[in-house]
TORLO-890846 format. One record per residue (C-alpha): residue in three letters; x, y, z. Coordinates in steps of 0.25 Angstrom, whole numbers, plus 2048, in hexadecimal, padded with zeros to 3 digits. Example, Ala and Ser with C-alpha at 12.3 -4.5 7.8 and 13.67 -1.06 7.14 Angstrom:
<rs>
ala8317EE81F ser8377FC81D 
</rs>
This chain:
<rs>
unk702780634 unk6FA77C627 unk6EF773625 unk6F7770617 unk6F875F614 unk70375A60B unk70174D608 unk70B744600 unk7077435F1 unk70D73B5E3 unk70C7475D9 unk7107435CA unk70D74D5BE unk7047485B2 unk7117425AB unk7117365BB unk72073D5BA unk72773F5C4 unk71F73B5D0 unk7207425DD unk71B7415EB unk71974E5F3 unk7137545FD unk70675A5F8 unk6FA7635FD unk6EE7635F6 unk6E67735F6 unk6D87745F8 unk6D97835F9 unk6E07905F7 unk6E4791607 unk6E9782605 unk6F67885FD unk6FB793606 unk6FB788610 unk70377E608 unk70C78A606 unk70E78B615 unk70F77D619 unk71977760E unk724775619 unk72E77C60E unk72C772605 unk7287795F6 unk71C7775EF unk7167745E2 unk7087745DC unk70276A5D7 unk6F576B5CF unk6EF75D5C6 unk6FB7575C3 unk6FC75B5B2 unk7097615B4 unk7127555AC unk71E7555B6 unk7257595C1 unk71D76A5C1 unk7147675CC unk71D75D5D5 unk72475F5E0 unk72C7525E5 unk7327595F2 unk7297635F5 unk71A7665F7 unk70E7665EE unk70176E5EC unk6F57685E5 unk6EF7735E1 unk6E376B5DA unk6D87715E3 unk6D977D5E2 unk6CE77D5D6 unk6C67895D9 unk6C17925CE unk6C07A05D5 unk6BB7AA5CC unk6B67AB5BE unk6B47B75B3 unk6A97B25A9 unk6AA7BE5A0 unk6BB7BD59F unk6BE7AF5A2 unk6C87B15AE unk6C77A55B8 unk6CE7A75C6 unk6D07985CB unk6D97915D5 unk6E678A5D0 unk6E077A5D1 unk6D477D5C7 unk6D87755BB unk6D67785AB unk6CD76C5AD unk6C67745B6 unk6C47825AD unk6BF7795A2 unk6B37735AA unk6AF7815B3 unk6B178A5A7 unk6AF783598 unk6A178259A unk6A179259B unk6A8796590 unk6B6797595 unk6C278D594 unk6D278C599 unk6DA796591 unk6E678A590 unk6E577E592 unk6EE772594 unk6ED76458D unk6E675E59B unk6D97675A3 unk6E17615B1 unk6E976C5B3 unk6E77765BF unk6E97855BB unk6F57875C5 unk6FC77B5BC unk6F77825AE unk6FC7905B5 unk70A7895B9 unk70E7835AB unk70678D5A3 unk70078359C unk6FD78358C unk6F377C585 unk6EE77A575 unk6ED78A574 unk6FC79057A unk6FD79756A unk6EE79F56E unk6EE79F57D unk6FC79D584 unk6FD797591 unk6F379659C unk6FC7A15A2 unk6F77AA597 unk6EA7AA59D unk6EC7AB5AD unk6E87BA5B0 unk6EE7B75C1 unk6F27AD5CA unk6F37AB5D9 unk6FF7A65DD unk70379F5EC unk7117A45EC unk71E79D5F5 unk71D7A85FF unk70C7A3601 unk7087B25FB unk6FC7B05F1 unk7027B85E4 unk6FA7BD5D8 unk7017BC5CA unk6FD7BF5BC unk7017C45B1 unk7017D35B6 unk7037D05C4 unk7107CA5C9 unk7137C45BB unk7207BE5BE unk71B7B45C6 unk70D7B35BF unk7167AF5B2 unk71F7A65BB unk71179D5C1 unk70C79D5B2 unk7157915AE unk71D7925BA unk71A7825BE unk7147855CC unk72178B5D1 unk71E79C5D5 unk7127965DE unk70878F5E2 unk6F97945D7 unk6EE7965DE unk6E379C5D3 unk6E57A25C7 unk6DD7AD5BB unk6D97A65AF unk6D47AB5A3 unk6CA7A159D unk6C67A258D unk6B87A1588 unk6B379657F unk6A8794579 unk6A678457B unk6AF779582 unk6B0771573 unk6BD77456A unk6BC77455B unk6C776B55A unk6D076654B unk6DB75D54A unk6E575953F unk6EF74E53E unk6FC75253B unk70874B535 unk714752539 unk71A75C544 unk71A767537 unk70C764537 unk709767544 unk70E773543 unk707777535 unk6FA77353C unk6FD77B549 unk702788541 unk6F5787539 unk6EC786546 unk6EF79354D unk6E079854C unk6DD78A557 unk6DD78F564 unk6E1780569 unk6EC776560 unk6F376A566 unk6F875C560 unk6FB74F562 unk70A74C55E unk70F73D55A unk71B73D55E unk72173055A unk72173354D unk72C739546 unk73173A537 unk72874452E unk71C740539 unk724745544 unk71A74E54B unk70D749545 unk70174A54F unk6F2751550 unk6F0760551 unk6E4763558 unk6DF771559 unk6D277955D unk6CA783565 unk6BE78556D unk6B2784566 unk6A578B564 unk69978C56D unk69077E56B unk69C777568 unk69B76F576 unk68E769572 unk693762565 unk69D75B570 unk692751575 unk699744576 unk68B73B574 unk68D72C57B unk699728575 unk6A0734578 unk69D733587 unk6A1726589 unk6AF729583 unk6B073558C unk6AC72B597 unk6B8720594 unk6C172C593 unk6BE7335A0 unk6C07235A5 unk6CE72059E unk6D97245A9 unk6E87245A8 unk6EB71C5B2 unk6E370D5AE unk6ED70F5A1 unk6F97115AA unk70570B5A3 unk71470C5A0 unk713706594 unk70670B58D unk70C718587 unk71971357E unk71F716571 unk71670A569 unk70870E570 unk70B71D570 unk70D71B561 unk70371455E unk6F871F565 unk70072955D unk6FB72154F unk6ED720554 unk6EC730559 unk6F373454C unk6E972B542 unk6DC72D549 unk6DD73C545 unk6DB73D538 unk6E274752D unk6DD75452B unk6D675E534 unk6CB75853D unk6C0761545 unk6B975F552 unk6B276455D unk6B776056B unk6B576357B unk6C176957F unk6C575E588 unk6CB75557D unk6CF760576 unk6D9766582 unk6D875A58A unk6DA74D584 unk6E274458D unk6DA74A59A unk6D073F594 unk6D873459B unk6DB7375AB unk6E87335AF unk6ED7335A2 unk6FB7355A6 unk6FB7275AB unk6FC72059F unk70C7215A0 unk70D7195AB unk71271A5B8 unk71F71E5B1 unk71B72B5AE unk71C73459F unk72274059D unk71B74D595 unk72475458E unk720763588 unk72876B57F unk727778578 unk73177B56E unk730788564 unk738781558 unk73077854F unk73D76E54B unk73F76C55C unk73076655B unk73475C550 unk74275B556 unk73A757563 unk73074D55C unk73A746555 unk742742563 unk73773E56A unk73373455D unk74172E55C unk74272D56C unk73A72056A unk730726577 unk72372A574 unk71A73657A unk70C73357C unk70674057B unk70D74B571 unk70575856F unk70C763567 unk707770565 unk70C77E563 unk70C78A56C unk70C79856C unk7147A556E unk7107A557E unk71C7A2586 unk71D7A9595 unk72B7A5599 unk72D79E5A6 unk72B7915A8 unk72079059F unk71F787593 unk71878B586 unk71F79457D unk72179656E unk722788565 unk71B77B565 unk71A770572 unk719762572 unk71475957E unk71874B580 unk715740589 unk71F73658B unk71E72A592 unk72B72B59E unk733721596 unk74072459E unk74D72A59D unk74B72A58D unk73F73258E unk74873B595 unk75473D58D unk74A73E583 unk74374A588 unk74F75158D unk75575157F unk746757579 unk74B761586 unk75676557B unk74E76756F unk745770577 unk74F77857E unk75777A571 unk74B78156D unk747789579 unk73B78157B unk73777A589 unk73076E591 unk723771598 unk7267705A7 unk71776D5AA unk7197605A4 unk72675E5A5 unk72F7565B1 unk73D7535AC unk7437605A5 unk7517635A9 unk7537715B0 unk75D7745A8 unk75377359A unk74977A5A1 unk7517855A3 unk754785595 unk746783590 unk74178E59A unk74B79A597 unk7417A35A0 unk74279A5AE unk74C7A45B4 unk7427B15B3 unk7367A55B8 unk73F7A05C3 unk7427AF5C9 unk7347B15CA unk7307A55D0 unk73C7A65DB unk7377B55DF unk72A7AE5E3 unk7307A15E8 unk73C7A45ED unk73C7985F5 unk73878D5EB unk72B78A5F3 unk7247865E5 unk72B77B5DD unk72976E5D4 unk7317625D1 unk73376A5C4 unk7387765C8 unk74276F5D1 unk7457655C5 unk7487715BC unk74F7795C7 unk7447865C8 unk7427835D8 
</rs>
Protein backbone atom coordinates (compact mmCIF):
# COMPACT_ATOMS: atom_id res chain seq x y z
CA UNK A 1 0.00 0.00 0.00
CA UNK A 2 0.70 3.77 -0.63
CA UNK A 3 0.20 6.79 1.05
CA UNK A 4 -0.77 8.42 -2.57
CA UNK A 5 -4.29 10.66 -2.45
CA UNK A 6 -6.11 11.19 -5.63
CA UNK A 7 -8.70 13.43 -5.29
CA UNK A 8 -11.22 14.48 -7.92
CA UNK A 9 -10.25 17.82 -10.00
CA UNK A 10 -11.89 20.24 -13.14
CA UNK A 11 -8.58 20.55 -15.24
CA UNK A 12 -9.00 22.90 -18.37
CA UNK A 13 -5.92 24.20 -20.48
CA UNK A 14 -5.31 28.02 -20.84
CA UNK A 15 -7.82 28.06 -23.97
CA UNK A 16 -11.12 26.76 -20.55
CA UNK A 17 -11.42 23.98 -23.69
CA UNK A 18 -12.24 21.17 -23.11
CA UNK A 19 -12.80 20.74 -19.57
CA UNK A 20 -12.32 17.58 -17.64
CA UNK A 21 -12.57 16.20 -14.38
CA UNK A 22 -10.02 13.57 -13.27
CA UNK A 23 -8.49 12.09 -10.62
CA UNK A 24 -5.44 14.07 -9.65
CA UNK A 25 -2.45 13.69 -7.13
CA UNK A 26 -0.61 16.69 -6.35
CA UNK A 27 3.71 15.87 -5.70
CA UNK A 28 5.41 17.53 -2.87
CA UNK A 29 8.53 15.36 -3.51
CA UNK A 30 10.63 13.22 -5.71
CA UNK A 31 9.57 9.86 -3.69
CA UNK A 32 5.81 11.24 -4.26
CA UNK A 33 6.07 10.09 -8.04
CA UNK A 34 7.28 6.46 -7.89
CA UNK A 35 4.32 6.09 -5.55
CA UNK A 36 1.76 7.37 -7.84
CA UNK A 37 3.50 5.14 -10.37
CA UNK A 38 2.66 2.31 -8.08
CA UNK A 39 -0.77 3.12 -6.82
CA UNK A 40 -2.54 4.21 -10.22
CA UNK A 41 -4.94 1.02 -10.07
CA UNK A 42 -3.98 0.56 -13.94
CA UNK A 43 -5.41 3.53 -14.82
CA UNK A 44 -2.68 5.82 -17.10
CA UNK A 45 -1.29 8.89 -16.37
CA UNK A 46 -0.55 12.23 -17.44
CA UNK A 47 1.41 15.31 -16.16
CA UNK A 48 0.32 18.13 -15.34
CA UNK A 49 2.21 21.24 -14.75
CA UNK A 50 0.59 25.24 -14.52
CA UNK A 51 -1.95 24.67 -16.97
CA UNK A 52 -0.47 27.06 -20.33
CA UNK A 53 -0.66 24.09 -22.53
CA UNK A 54 -3.91 25.60 -24.80
CA UNK A 55 -5.74 22.36 -25.06
CA UNK A 56 -6.16 18.84 -24.46
CA UNK A 57 -1.74 18.04 -23.92
CA UNK A 58 -2.01 17.80 -20.34
CA UNK A 59 -5.48 16.19 -19.79
CA UNK A 60 -6.67 13.08 -19.19
CA UNK A 61 -10.42 12.69 -19.06
CA UNK A 62 -10.36 8.84 -18.00
CA UNK A 63 -7.51 8.35 -16.49
CA UNK A 64 -5.10 9.84 -13.72
CA UNK A 65 -3.29 13.16 -13.36
CA UNK A 66 0.02 14.39 -11.80
CA UNK A 67 0.43 17.88 -10.70
CA UNK A 68 3.71 18.28 -10.77
CA UNK A 69 3.89 22.13 -9.73
CA UNK A 70 5.84 21.48 -6.49
CA UNK A 71 8.44 19.92 -7.45
CA UNK A 72 10.33 23.46 -7.69
CA UNK A 73 13.64 22.88 -6.30
CA UNK A 74 16.87 24.36 -7.86
CA UNK A 75 19.60 21.54 -6.96
CA UNK A 76 22.78 22.68 -8.26
CA UNK A 77 24.12 25.59 -9.83
CA UNK A 78 27.51 26.29 -12.05
CA UNK A 79 28.32 30.18 -11.64
CA UNK A 80 31.30 30.20 -14.06
CA UNK A 81 29.26 27.92 -17.10
CA UNK A 82 25.69 28.79 -16.31
CA UNK A 83 24.33 24.98 -15.99
CA UNK A 84 21.42 24.83 -13.63
CA UNK A 85 20.25 21.39 -12.43
CA UNK A 86 16.43 22.00 -11.04
CA UNK A 87 13.48 19.84 -10.67
CA UNK A 88 10.77 19.67 -13.40
CA UNK A 89 7.89 22.07 -11.48
CA UNK A 90 10.35 25.13 -11.31
CA UNK A 91 8.89 27.64 -13.78
CA UNK A 92 10.64 30.10 -16.45
CA UNK A 93 9.04 32.58 -13.83
CA UNK A 94 10.95 31.18 -11.38
CA UNK A 95 14.65 31.35 -13.37
CA UNK A 96 14.05 34.86 -14.00
CA UNK A 97 13.61 35.92 -10.31
CA UNK A 98 16.54 33.58 -8.73
CA UNK A 99 18.96 34.06 -11.56
CA UNK A 100 18.56 37.67 -13.76
CA UNK A 101 19.78 39.53 -10.87
CA UNK A 102 23.12 37.33 -11.37
CA UNK A 103 23.81 37.77 -14.60
CA UNK A 104 22.13 34.94 -16.34
CA UNK A 105 18.67 34.46 -18.11
CA UNK A 106 16.43 31.41 -19.71
CA UNK A 107 18.09 30.54 -23.07
CA UNK A 108 14.10 30.36 -24.61
CA UNK A 109 11.57 31.75 -23.64
CA UNK A 110 7.83 31.30 -24.39
CA UNK A 111 5.30 34.42 -24.62
CA UNK A 112 4.12 33.69 -20.65
CA UNK A 113 6.97 33.09 -17.59
CA UNK A 114 4.12 30.37 -16.06
CA UNK A 115 5.54 27.63 -17.73
CA UNK A 116 7.22 24.62 -15.81
CA UNK A 117 10.45 23.29 -17.30
CA UNK A 118 8.88 19.80 -17.66
CA UNK A 119 6.11 21.65 -19.96
CA UNK A 120 8.86 23.81 -22.02
CA UNK A 121 10.89 20.36 -22.34
CA UNK A 122 7.59 18.46 -23.62
CA UNK A 123 6.52 20.91 -26.39
CA UNK A 124 10.14 22.35 -26.92
CA UNK A 125 8.98 25.34 -26.68
CA UNK A 126 10.27 28.53 -28.98
CA UNK A 127 10.30 32.05 -28.34
CA UNK A 128 11.17 35.58 -30.14
CA UNK A 129 14.99 34.15 -30.89
CA UNK A 130 14.09 30.27 -32.68
CA UNK A 131 16.38 31.97 -35.88
CA UNK A 132 19.64 32.49 -33.11
CA UNK A 133 18.96 30.01 -30.46
CA UNK A 134 16.52 27.02 -31.51
CA UNK A 135 14.22 25.53 -29.10
CA UNK A 136 14.65 25.02 -25.37
CA UNK A 137 15.71 21.41 -26.35
CA UNK A 138 18.84 22.97 -27.93
CA UNK A 139 20.01 23.80 -24.56
CA UNK A 140 19.03 20.85 -22.10
CA UNK A 141 22.42 19.03 -21.53
CA UNK A 142 20.40 15.81 -19.49
CA UNK A 143 17.06 14.75 -18.11
CA UNK A 144 15.85 12.47 -15.50
CA UNK A 145 13.10 10.43 -16.61
CA UNK A 146 10.47 8.33 -14.28
CA UNK A 147 9.85 5.60 -16.91
CA UNK A 148 6.28 3.18 -17.17
CA UNK A 149 8.36 0.23 -15.80
CA UNK A 150 9.10 2.90 -12.34
CA UNK A 151 13.14 2.78 -13.43
CA UNK A 152 14.58 6.48 -12.88
CA UNK A 153 16.45 6.84 -16.79
CA UNK A 154 19.00 9.43 -17.59
CA UNK A 155 18.59 10.82 -21.35
CA UNK A 156 20.59 13.45 -23.33
CA UNK A 157 21.83 14.15 -26.17
CA UNK A 158 24.76 11.62 -25.86
CA UNK A 159 23.27 9.23 -23.59
CA UNK A 160 20.12 7.10 -24.69
CA UNK A 161 19.24 10.01 -27.48
CA UNK A 162 16.33 8.31 -28.90
CA UNK A 163 14.33 8.77 -26.06
CA UNK A 164 16.00 12.07 -25.03
CA UNK A 165 14.73 13.41 -28.65
CA UNK A 166 11.48 11.71 -28.11
CA UNK A 167 10.72 13.79 -24.24
CA UNK A 168 12.11 17.00 -25.97
CA UNK A 169 8.58 17.82 -27.74
CA UNK A 170 7.44 14.59 -27.08
CA UNK A 171 4.07 16.27 -25.11
CA UNK A 172 4.65 14.21 -21.62
CA UNK A 173 4.25 10.97 -23.31
CA UNK A 174 7.87 8.62 -22.78
CA UNK A 175 7.43 9.46 -18.96
CA UNK A 176 6.98 11.24 -16.29
CA UNK A 177 10.30 14.58 -15.89
CA UNK A 178 11.49 14.61 -12.80
CA UNK A 179 14.66 17.42 -13.23
CA UNK A 180 16.44 18.42 -15.95
CA UNK A 181 20.32 20.30 -17.05
CA UNK A 182 20.11 23.74 -18.32
CA UNK A 183 22.26 25.90 -19.85
CA UNK A 184 21.60 29.44 -18.77
CA UNK A 185 23.17 32.46 -20.95
CA UNK A 186 24.93 35.70 -19.37
CA UNK A 187 23.51 39.12 -19.50
CA UNK A 188 24.63 41.96 -18.63
CA UNK A 189 21.29 43.75 -17.38
CA UNK A 190 17.47 42.64 -16.98
CA UNK A 191 16.62 45.91 -19.55
CA UNK A 192 16.13 45.29 -23.54
CA UNK A 193 17.00 47.97 -26.02
CA UNK A 194 13.85 47.56 -27.69
CA UNK A 195 12.75 49.34 -31.65
CA UNK A 196 9.60 49.02 -33.18
CA UNK A 197 8.19 49.91 -36.78
CA UNK A 198 4.74 49.94 -38.07
CA UNK A 199 4.15 48.10 -41.03
CA UNK A 200 1.57 48.28 -43.80
CA UNK A 201 1.43 44.96 -45.33
CA UNK A 202 2.38 41.13 -45.07
CA UNK A 203 5.47 41.92 -47.70
CA UNK A 204 6.58 44.47 -45.27
CA UNK A 205 6.83 42.24 -42.44
CA UNK A 206 8.86 40.27 -44.30
CA UNK A 207 11.24 43.16 -45.61
CA UNK A 208 11.61 44.36 -41.95
CA UNK A 209 12.07 40.86 -40.61
CA UNK A 210 14.69 39.85 -43.47
CA UNK A 211 16.56 43.22 -42.52
CA UNK A 212 16.63 42.50 -38.63
CA UNK A 213 18.65 39.41 -38.50
CA UNK A 214 21.69 40.94 -36.24
CA UNK A 215 18.43 41.34 -33.30
CA UNK A 216 18.56 38.51 -31.19
CA UNK A 217 14.60 38.76 -30.27
CA UNK A 218 11.71 39.98 -33.25
CA UNK A 219 8.04 39.28 -32.89
CA UNK A 220 4.71 41.31 -34.32
CA UNK A 221 1.60 42.10 -33.79
CA UNK A 222 -0.63 40.97 -36.93
CA UNK A 223 -4.27 42.63 -37.79
CA UNK A 224 -5.83 40.26 -38.99
CA UNK A 225 -9.12 41.68 -40.34
CA UNK A 226 -7.71 43.28 -42.67
CA UNK A 227 -7.32 42.32 -46.17
CA UNK A 228 -6.68 44.03 -49.60
CA UNK A 229 -3.16 45.75 -50.08
CA UNK A 230 -3.18 46.07 -45.95
CA UNK A 231 -3.75 42.39 -45.49
CA UNK A 232 -0.94 41.56 -42.97
CA UNK A 233 -0.31 45.07 -41.67
CA UNK A 234 0.82 45.04 -37.97
CA UNK A 235 3.89 46.14 -35.50
CA UNK A 236 7.34 44.47 -35.78
CA UNK A 237 8.99 44.59 -32.53
CA UNK A 238 12.66 43.50 -32.10
CA UNK A 239 15.52 43.76 -29.64
CA UNK A 240 18.19 42.35 -27.25
CA UNK A 241 19.52 42.62 -23.77
CA UNK A 242 21.11 45.49 -23.07
CA UNK A 243 24.27 46.86 -21.46
CA UNK A 244 25.18 47.07 -18.01
CA UNK A 245 23.50 50.30 -16.07
CA UNK A 246 20.72 49.90 -18.48
CA UNK A 247 18.25 48.69 -15.33
CA UNK A 248 18.84 51.88 -13.50
CA UNK A 249 17.18 54.13 -16.30
CA UNK A 250 13.97 51.63 -15.82
CA UNK A 251 12.99 53.61 -12.53
CA UNK A 252 9.19 53.95 -12.92
CA UNK A 253 9.08 57.32 -10.60
CA UNK A 254 5.11 57.63 -8.97
CA UNK A 255 3.17 57.42 -11.93
CA UNK A 256 4.96 54.46 -13.13
CA UNK A 257 4.35 52.63 -9.93
CA UNK A 258 0.74 53.28 -9.66
CA UNK A 259 0.24 51.74 -13.19
CA UNK A 260 2.11 48.82 -12.21
CA UNK A 261 -0.10 48.56 -9.25
CA UNK A 262 -3.66 48.61 -11.42
CA UNK A 263 -1.92 46.26 -13.58
CA UNK A 264 -0.87 43.60 -11.03
CA UNK A 265 -4.73 44.47 -9.90
CA UNK A 266 -6.69 43.83 -13.42
CA UNK A 267 -7.70 40.03 -13.35
CA UNK A 268 -9.29 38.07 -16.18
CA UNK A 269 -11.95 36.81 -14.47
CA UNK A 270 -14.02 40.51 -13.22
CA UNK A 271 -14.05 41.08 -17.28
CA UNK A 272 -15.44 37.54 -17.80
CA UNK A 273 -17.84 37.66 -20.84
CA UNK A 274 -19.07 35.81 -23.95
CA UNK A 275 -19.74 38.85 -25.79
CA UNK A 276 -16.76 41.22 -24.89
CA UNK A 277 -14.27 39.84 -27.68
CA UNK A 278 -16.45 40.08 -31.11
CA UNK A 279 -15.72 41.10 -34.76
CA UNK A 280 -16.72 45.11 -33.86
CA UNK A 281 -14.65 45.48 -30.43
CA UNK A 282 -11.79 43.21 -31.75
CA UNK A 283 -11.71 45.76 -34.80
CA UNK A 284 -11.82 48.58 -33.13
CA UNK A 285 -8.65 47.46 -30.54
CA UNK A 286 -7.03 46.58 -33.77
CA UNK A 287 -7.31 50.52 -35.10
CA UNK A 288 -6.33 51.89 -31.77
CA UNK A 289 -3.01 49.51 -31.36
CA UNK A 290 -2.16 50.15 -35.12
CA UNK A 291 -2.35 54.16 -34.63
CA UNK A 292 -0.95 54.65 -31.41
CA UNK A 293 2.39 53.50 -32.87
CA UNK A 294 3.54 55.80 -35.08
CA UNK A 295 5.58 55.47 -38.65
CA UNK A 296 8.94 55.08 -38.67
CA UNK A 297 11.59 53.30 -36.24
CA UNK A 298 11.05 54.09 -32.54
CA UNK A 299 13.62 53.11 -29.67
CA UNK A 300 13.41 52.39 -26.13
CA UNK A 301 14.51 50.78 -23.11
CA UNK A 302 12.59 48.19 -21.25
CA UNK A 303 12.42 45.50 -18.37
CA UNK A 304 12.28 42.41 -19.89
CA UNK A 305 8.86 41.53 -18.53
CA UNK A 306 6.76 43.75 -21.16
CA UNK A 307 9.12 42.83 -23.54
CA UNK A 308 8.66 38.87 -23.31
CA UNK A 309 5.80 38.95 -21.23
CA UNK A 310 3.11 41.25 -22.02
CA UNK A 311 -0.32 39.71 -21.49
CA UNK A 312 1.09 37.98 -17.91
CA UNK A 313 0.34 41.60 -16.84
CA UNK A 314 -3.41 40.65 -16.54
CA UNK A 315 -3.84 37.26 -14.33
CA UNK A 316 -6.55 35.22 -15.67
CA UNK A 317 -6.54 36.61 -18.83
CA UNK A 318 -7.81 33.70 -20.47
CA UNK A 319 -11.06 34.42 -19.01
CA UNK A 320 -11.98 37.27 -20.93
CA UNK A 321 -13.74 34.64 -23.63
CA UNK A 322 -16.09 33.47 -21.42
CA UNK A 323 -17.04 30.61 -20.06
CA UNK A 324 -17.37 29.34 -23.59
CA UNK A 325 -13.87 28.90 -24.02
CA UNK A 326 -11.43 30.20 -27.33
CA UNK A 327 -9.40 28.24 -29.32
CA UNK A 328 -5.34 29.19 -29.97
CA UNK A 329 -4.50 28.38 -33.22
CA UNK A 330 -0.55 28.04 -34.30
CA UNK A 331 0.94 27.33 -37.59
CA UNK A 332 4.23 27.08 -39.20
CA UNK A 333 4.14 27.13 -42.96
CA UNK A 334 7.64 27.40 -44.91
CA UNK A 335 5.82 29.13 -48.23
CA UNK A 336 5.33 32.92 -47.98
CA UNK A 337 2.04 32.85 -50.55
CA UNK A 338 0.32 29.95 -47.85
CA UNK A 339 0.75 32.91 -44.99
CA UNK A 340 -1.18 35.38 -47.18
CA UNK A 341 -3.38 32.54 -48.60
CA UNK A 342 -4.09 31.99 -44.81
CA UNK A 343 -4.72 35.74 -43.82
CA UNK A 344 -6.96 36.16 -46.43
CA UNK A 345 -9.33 33.22 -45.13
CA UNK A 346 -9.46 34.28 -41.80
CA UNK A 347 -10.34 37.95 -42.96
CA UNK A 348 -13.16 36.96 -45.19
CA UNK A 349 -14.41 34.26 -42.48
CA UNK A 350 -16.15 37.27 -40.95
CA UNK A 351 -14.41 35.72 -37.33
CA UNK A 352 -11.95 37.64 -35.71
CA UNK A 353 -8.58 36.47 -33.62
CA UNK A 354 -7.85 38.55 -30.65
CA UNK A 355 -4.31 37.97 -30.43
CA UNK A 356 -2.22 37.47 -33.90
CA UNK A 357 1.65 37.34 -33.59
CA UNK A 358 3.59 36.47 -36.55
CA UNK A 359 7.13 36.08 -36.76
CA UNK A 360 9.76 33.88 -38.59
CA UNK A 361 11.71 30.95 -37.64
CA UNK A 362 14.86 29.37 -38.14
CA UNK A 363 16.50 26.36 -39.69
CA UNK A 364 16.12 24.33 -36.38
CA UNK A 365 13.81 21.42 -36.82
CA UNK A 366 14.23 18.06 -34.58
CA UNK A 367 11.62 15.95 -36.18
CA UNK A 368 9.29 14.14 -33.78
CA UNK A 369 6.43 15.67 -32.45
CA UNK A 370 8.02 18.84 -32.22
CA UNK A 371 6.87 21.93 -33.86
CA UNK A 372 9.28 24.79 -35.19
CA UNK A 373 10.85 24.22 -38.18
CA UNK A 374 11.78 26.26 -41.23
CA UNK A 375 9.16 29.18 -42.47
CA UNK A 376 7.25 31.73 -40.69
CA UNK A 377 4.34 31.01 -37.64
CA UNK A 378 1.48 32.85 -36.88
CA UNK A 379 -0.65 32.53 -33.60
CA UNK A 380 -4.29 33.41 -33.13
CA UNK A 381 -6.78 33.58 -30.60
CA UNK A 382 -10.27 32.94 -31.56
CA UNK A 383 -13.01 33.37 -29.44
CA UNK A 384 -15.02 29.44 -29.62
CA UNK A 385 -17.66 30.75 -32.16
CA UNK A 386 -18.77 27.11 -32.84
CA UNK A 387 -19.08 24.88 -35.59
CA UNK A 388 -17.84 27.80 -38.15
CA UNK A 389 -14.86 28.23 -36.23
CA UNK A 390 -14.36 24.88 -36.95
CA UNK A 391 -14.85 24.29 -40.49
CA UNK A 392 -12.85 27.25 -40.71
CA UNK A 393 -9.77 25.93 -38.99
CA UNK A 394 -9.95 22.53 -40.70
CA UNK A 395 -9.79 24.16 -44.12
CA UNK A 396 -6.51 26.37 -42.86
CA UNK A 397 -5.55 22.51 -41.91
CA UNK A 398 -5.61 22.19 -45.85
CA UNK A 399 -3.56 25.05 -46.68
CA UNK A 400 -0.98 24.04 -44.10
CA UNK A 401 -0.73 20.44 -45.07
CA UNK A 402 -0.50 21.39 -48.80
CA UNK A 403 2.47 22.91 -47.84
CA UNK A 404 4.20 20.58 -45.24
CA UNK A 405 3.57 22.78 -42.42
CA UNK A 406 1.92 21.76 -39.13
CA UNK A 407 -0.29 23.01 -35.94
CA UNK A 408 1.32 23.40 -32.60
CA UNK A 409 0.15 20.42 -30.34
CA UNK A 410 0.83 22.42 -27.28
CA UNK A 411 -1.68 24.67 -27.97
CA UNK A 412 -3.88 22.82 -29.95
CA UNK A 413 -7.24 20.57 -28.79
CA UNK A 414 -9.21 19.69 -32.18
CA UNK A 415 -6.60 18.51 -35.07
CA UNK A 416 -7.92 15.37 -36.74
CA UNK A 417 -5.37 12.33 -36.57
CA UNK A 418 -5.31 12.00 -39.77
CA UNK A 419 -3.89 15.74 -40.53
CA UNK A 420 -1.48 15.20 -37.84
CA UNK A 421 -0.12 12.48 -39.45
CA UNK A 422 0.41 14.45 -42.43
CA UNK A 423 1.82 17.42 -40.76
CA UNK A 424 4.05 15.18 -38.72
CA UNK A 425 5.79 12.85 -41.32
CA UNK A 426 8.31 11.57 -38.58
CA UNK A 427 5.57 10.29 -35.92
CA UNK A 428 6.11 6.74 -36.79
CA UNK A 429 10.13 6.79 -35.83
CA UNK A 430 8.69 8.95 -32.52
CA UNK A 431 6.08 6.50 -31.96
CA UNK A 432 8.53 3.31 -32.10
CA UNK A 433 10.54 4.85 -29.66
CA UNK A 434 8.04 5.84 -27.27
CA UNK A 435 6.41 2.10 -27.33
CA UNK A 436 9.96 0.63 -26.52
CA UNK A 437 9.61 2.59 -23.23
CA UNK A 438 5.86 2.26 -22.74
CA UNK A 439 4.90 -0.55 -24.24
CA UNK A 440 1.94 -0.59 -22.20
CA UNK A 441 0.53 2.82 -22.76
CA UNK A 442 0.83 3.83 -19.00
CA UNK A 443 1.68 7.66 -19.95
CA UNK A 444 -1.26 9.31 -22.11
CA UNK A 445 -3.29 12.64 -22.85
CA UNK A 446 -6.65 13.35 -24.16
CA UNK A 447 -4.42 14.46 -27.08
CA UNK A 448 -2.58 11.48 -27.92
CA UNK A 449 -5.63 9.45 -27.70
CA UNK A 450 -7.62 12.22 -29.91
CA UNK A 451 -4.78 11.78 -32.53
CA UNK A 452 -4.41 8.20 -32.10
CA UNK A 453 -0.41 7.90 -30.58
CA UNK A 454 -1.64 6.03 -27.40
Amino acid sequence: MTDTIWASKELAGWGRLPVVRSLCTRLERRSDAFEALADRDEQSLAAHGLGRSYGDAALLDEGRVILTRRLDRMLEFDESTGWLHCEAGVSIGDLIDVFLPRGWFPPVVPGTQFVTIGGAIGCNIHGKNHGHAGCFGDHIRQIELLCADGQIVTCGPEENPDLFWATVGGMGLTGLILSAQIQLYPVESGAIEMETIRFDSLDEFFAISADSTDYYHTVSWIDCLRSGSTMGRGVFMRGRHAPSGADDELSPGLVGRLSNLAQSLVDGRALQSNHLLNKATIRLFNEAYFHSHPAGVHRSTVACEPFFFPLDAVANWNHIYGDRGFLQYQVVVPEKQAMAHILELIAHSGMASFLAVIKEFGDADHGGLSFPCAGTTLALDFPNYGPQLFDLLDRLDEIVVDVGGRVYLGKDARLSAENFRRMYPQWQRWKSVRDQWDPDGVFQSDLSRRLQLT
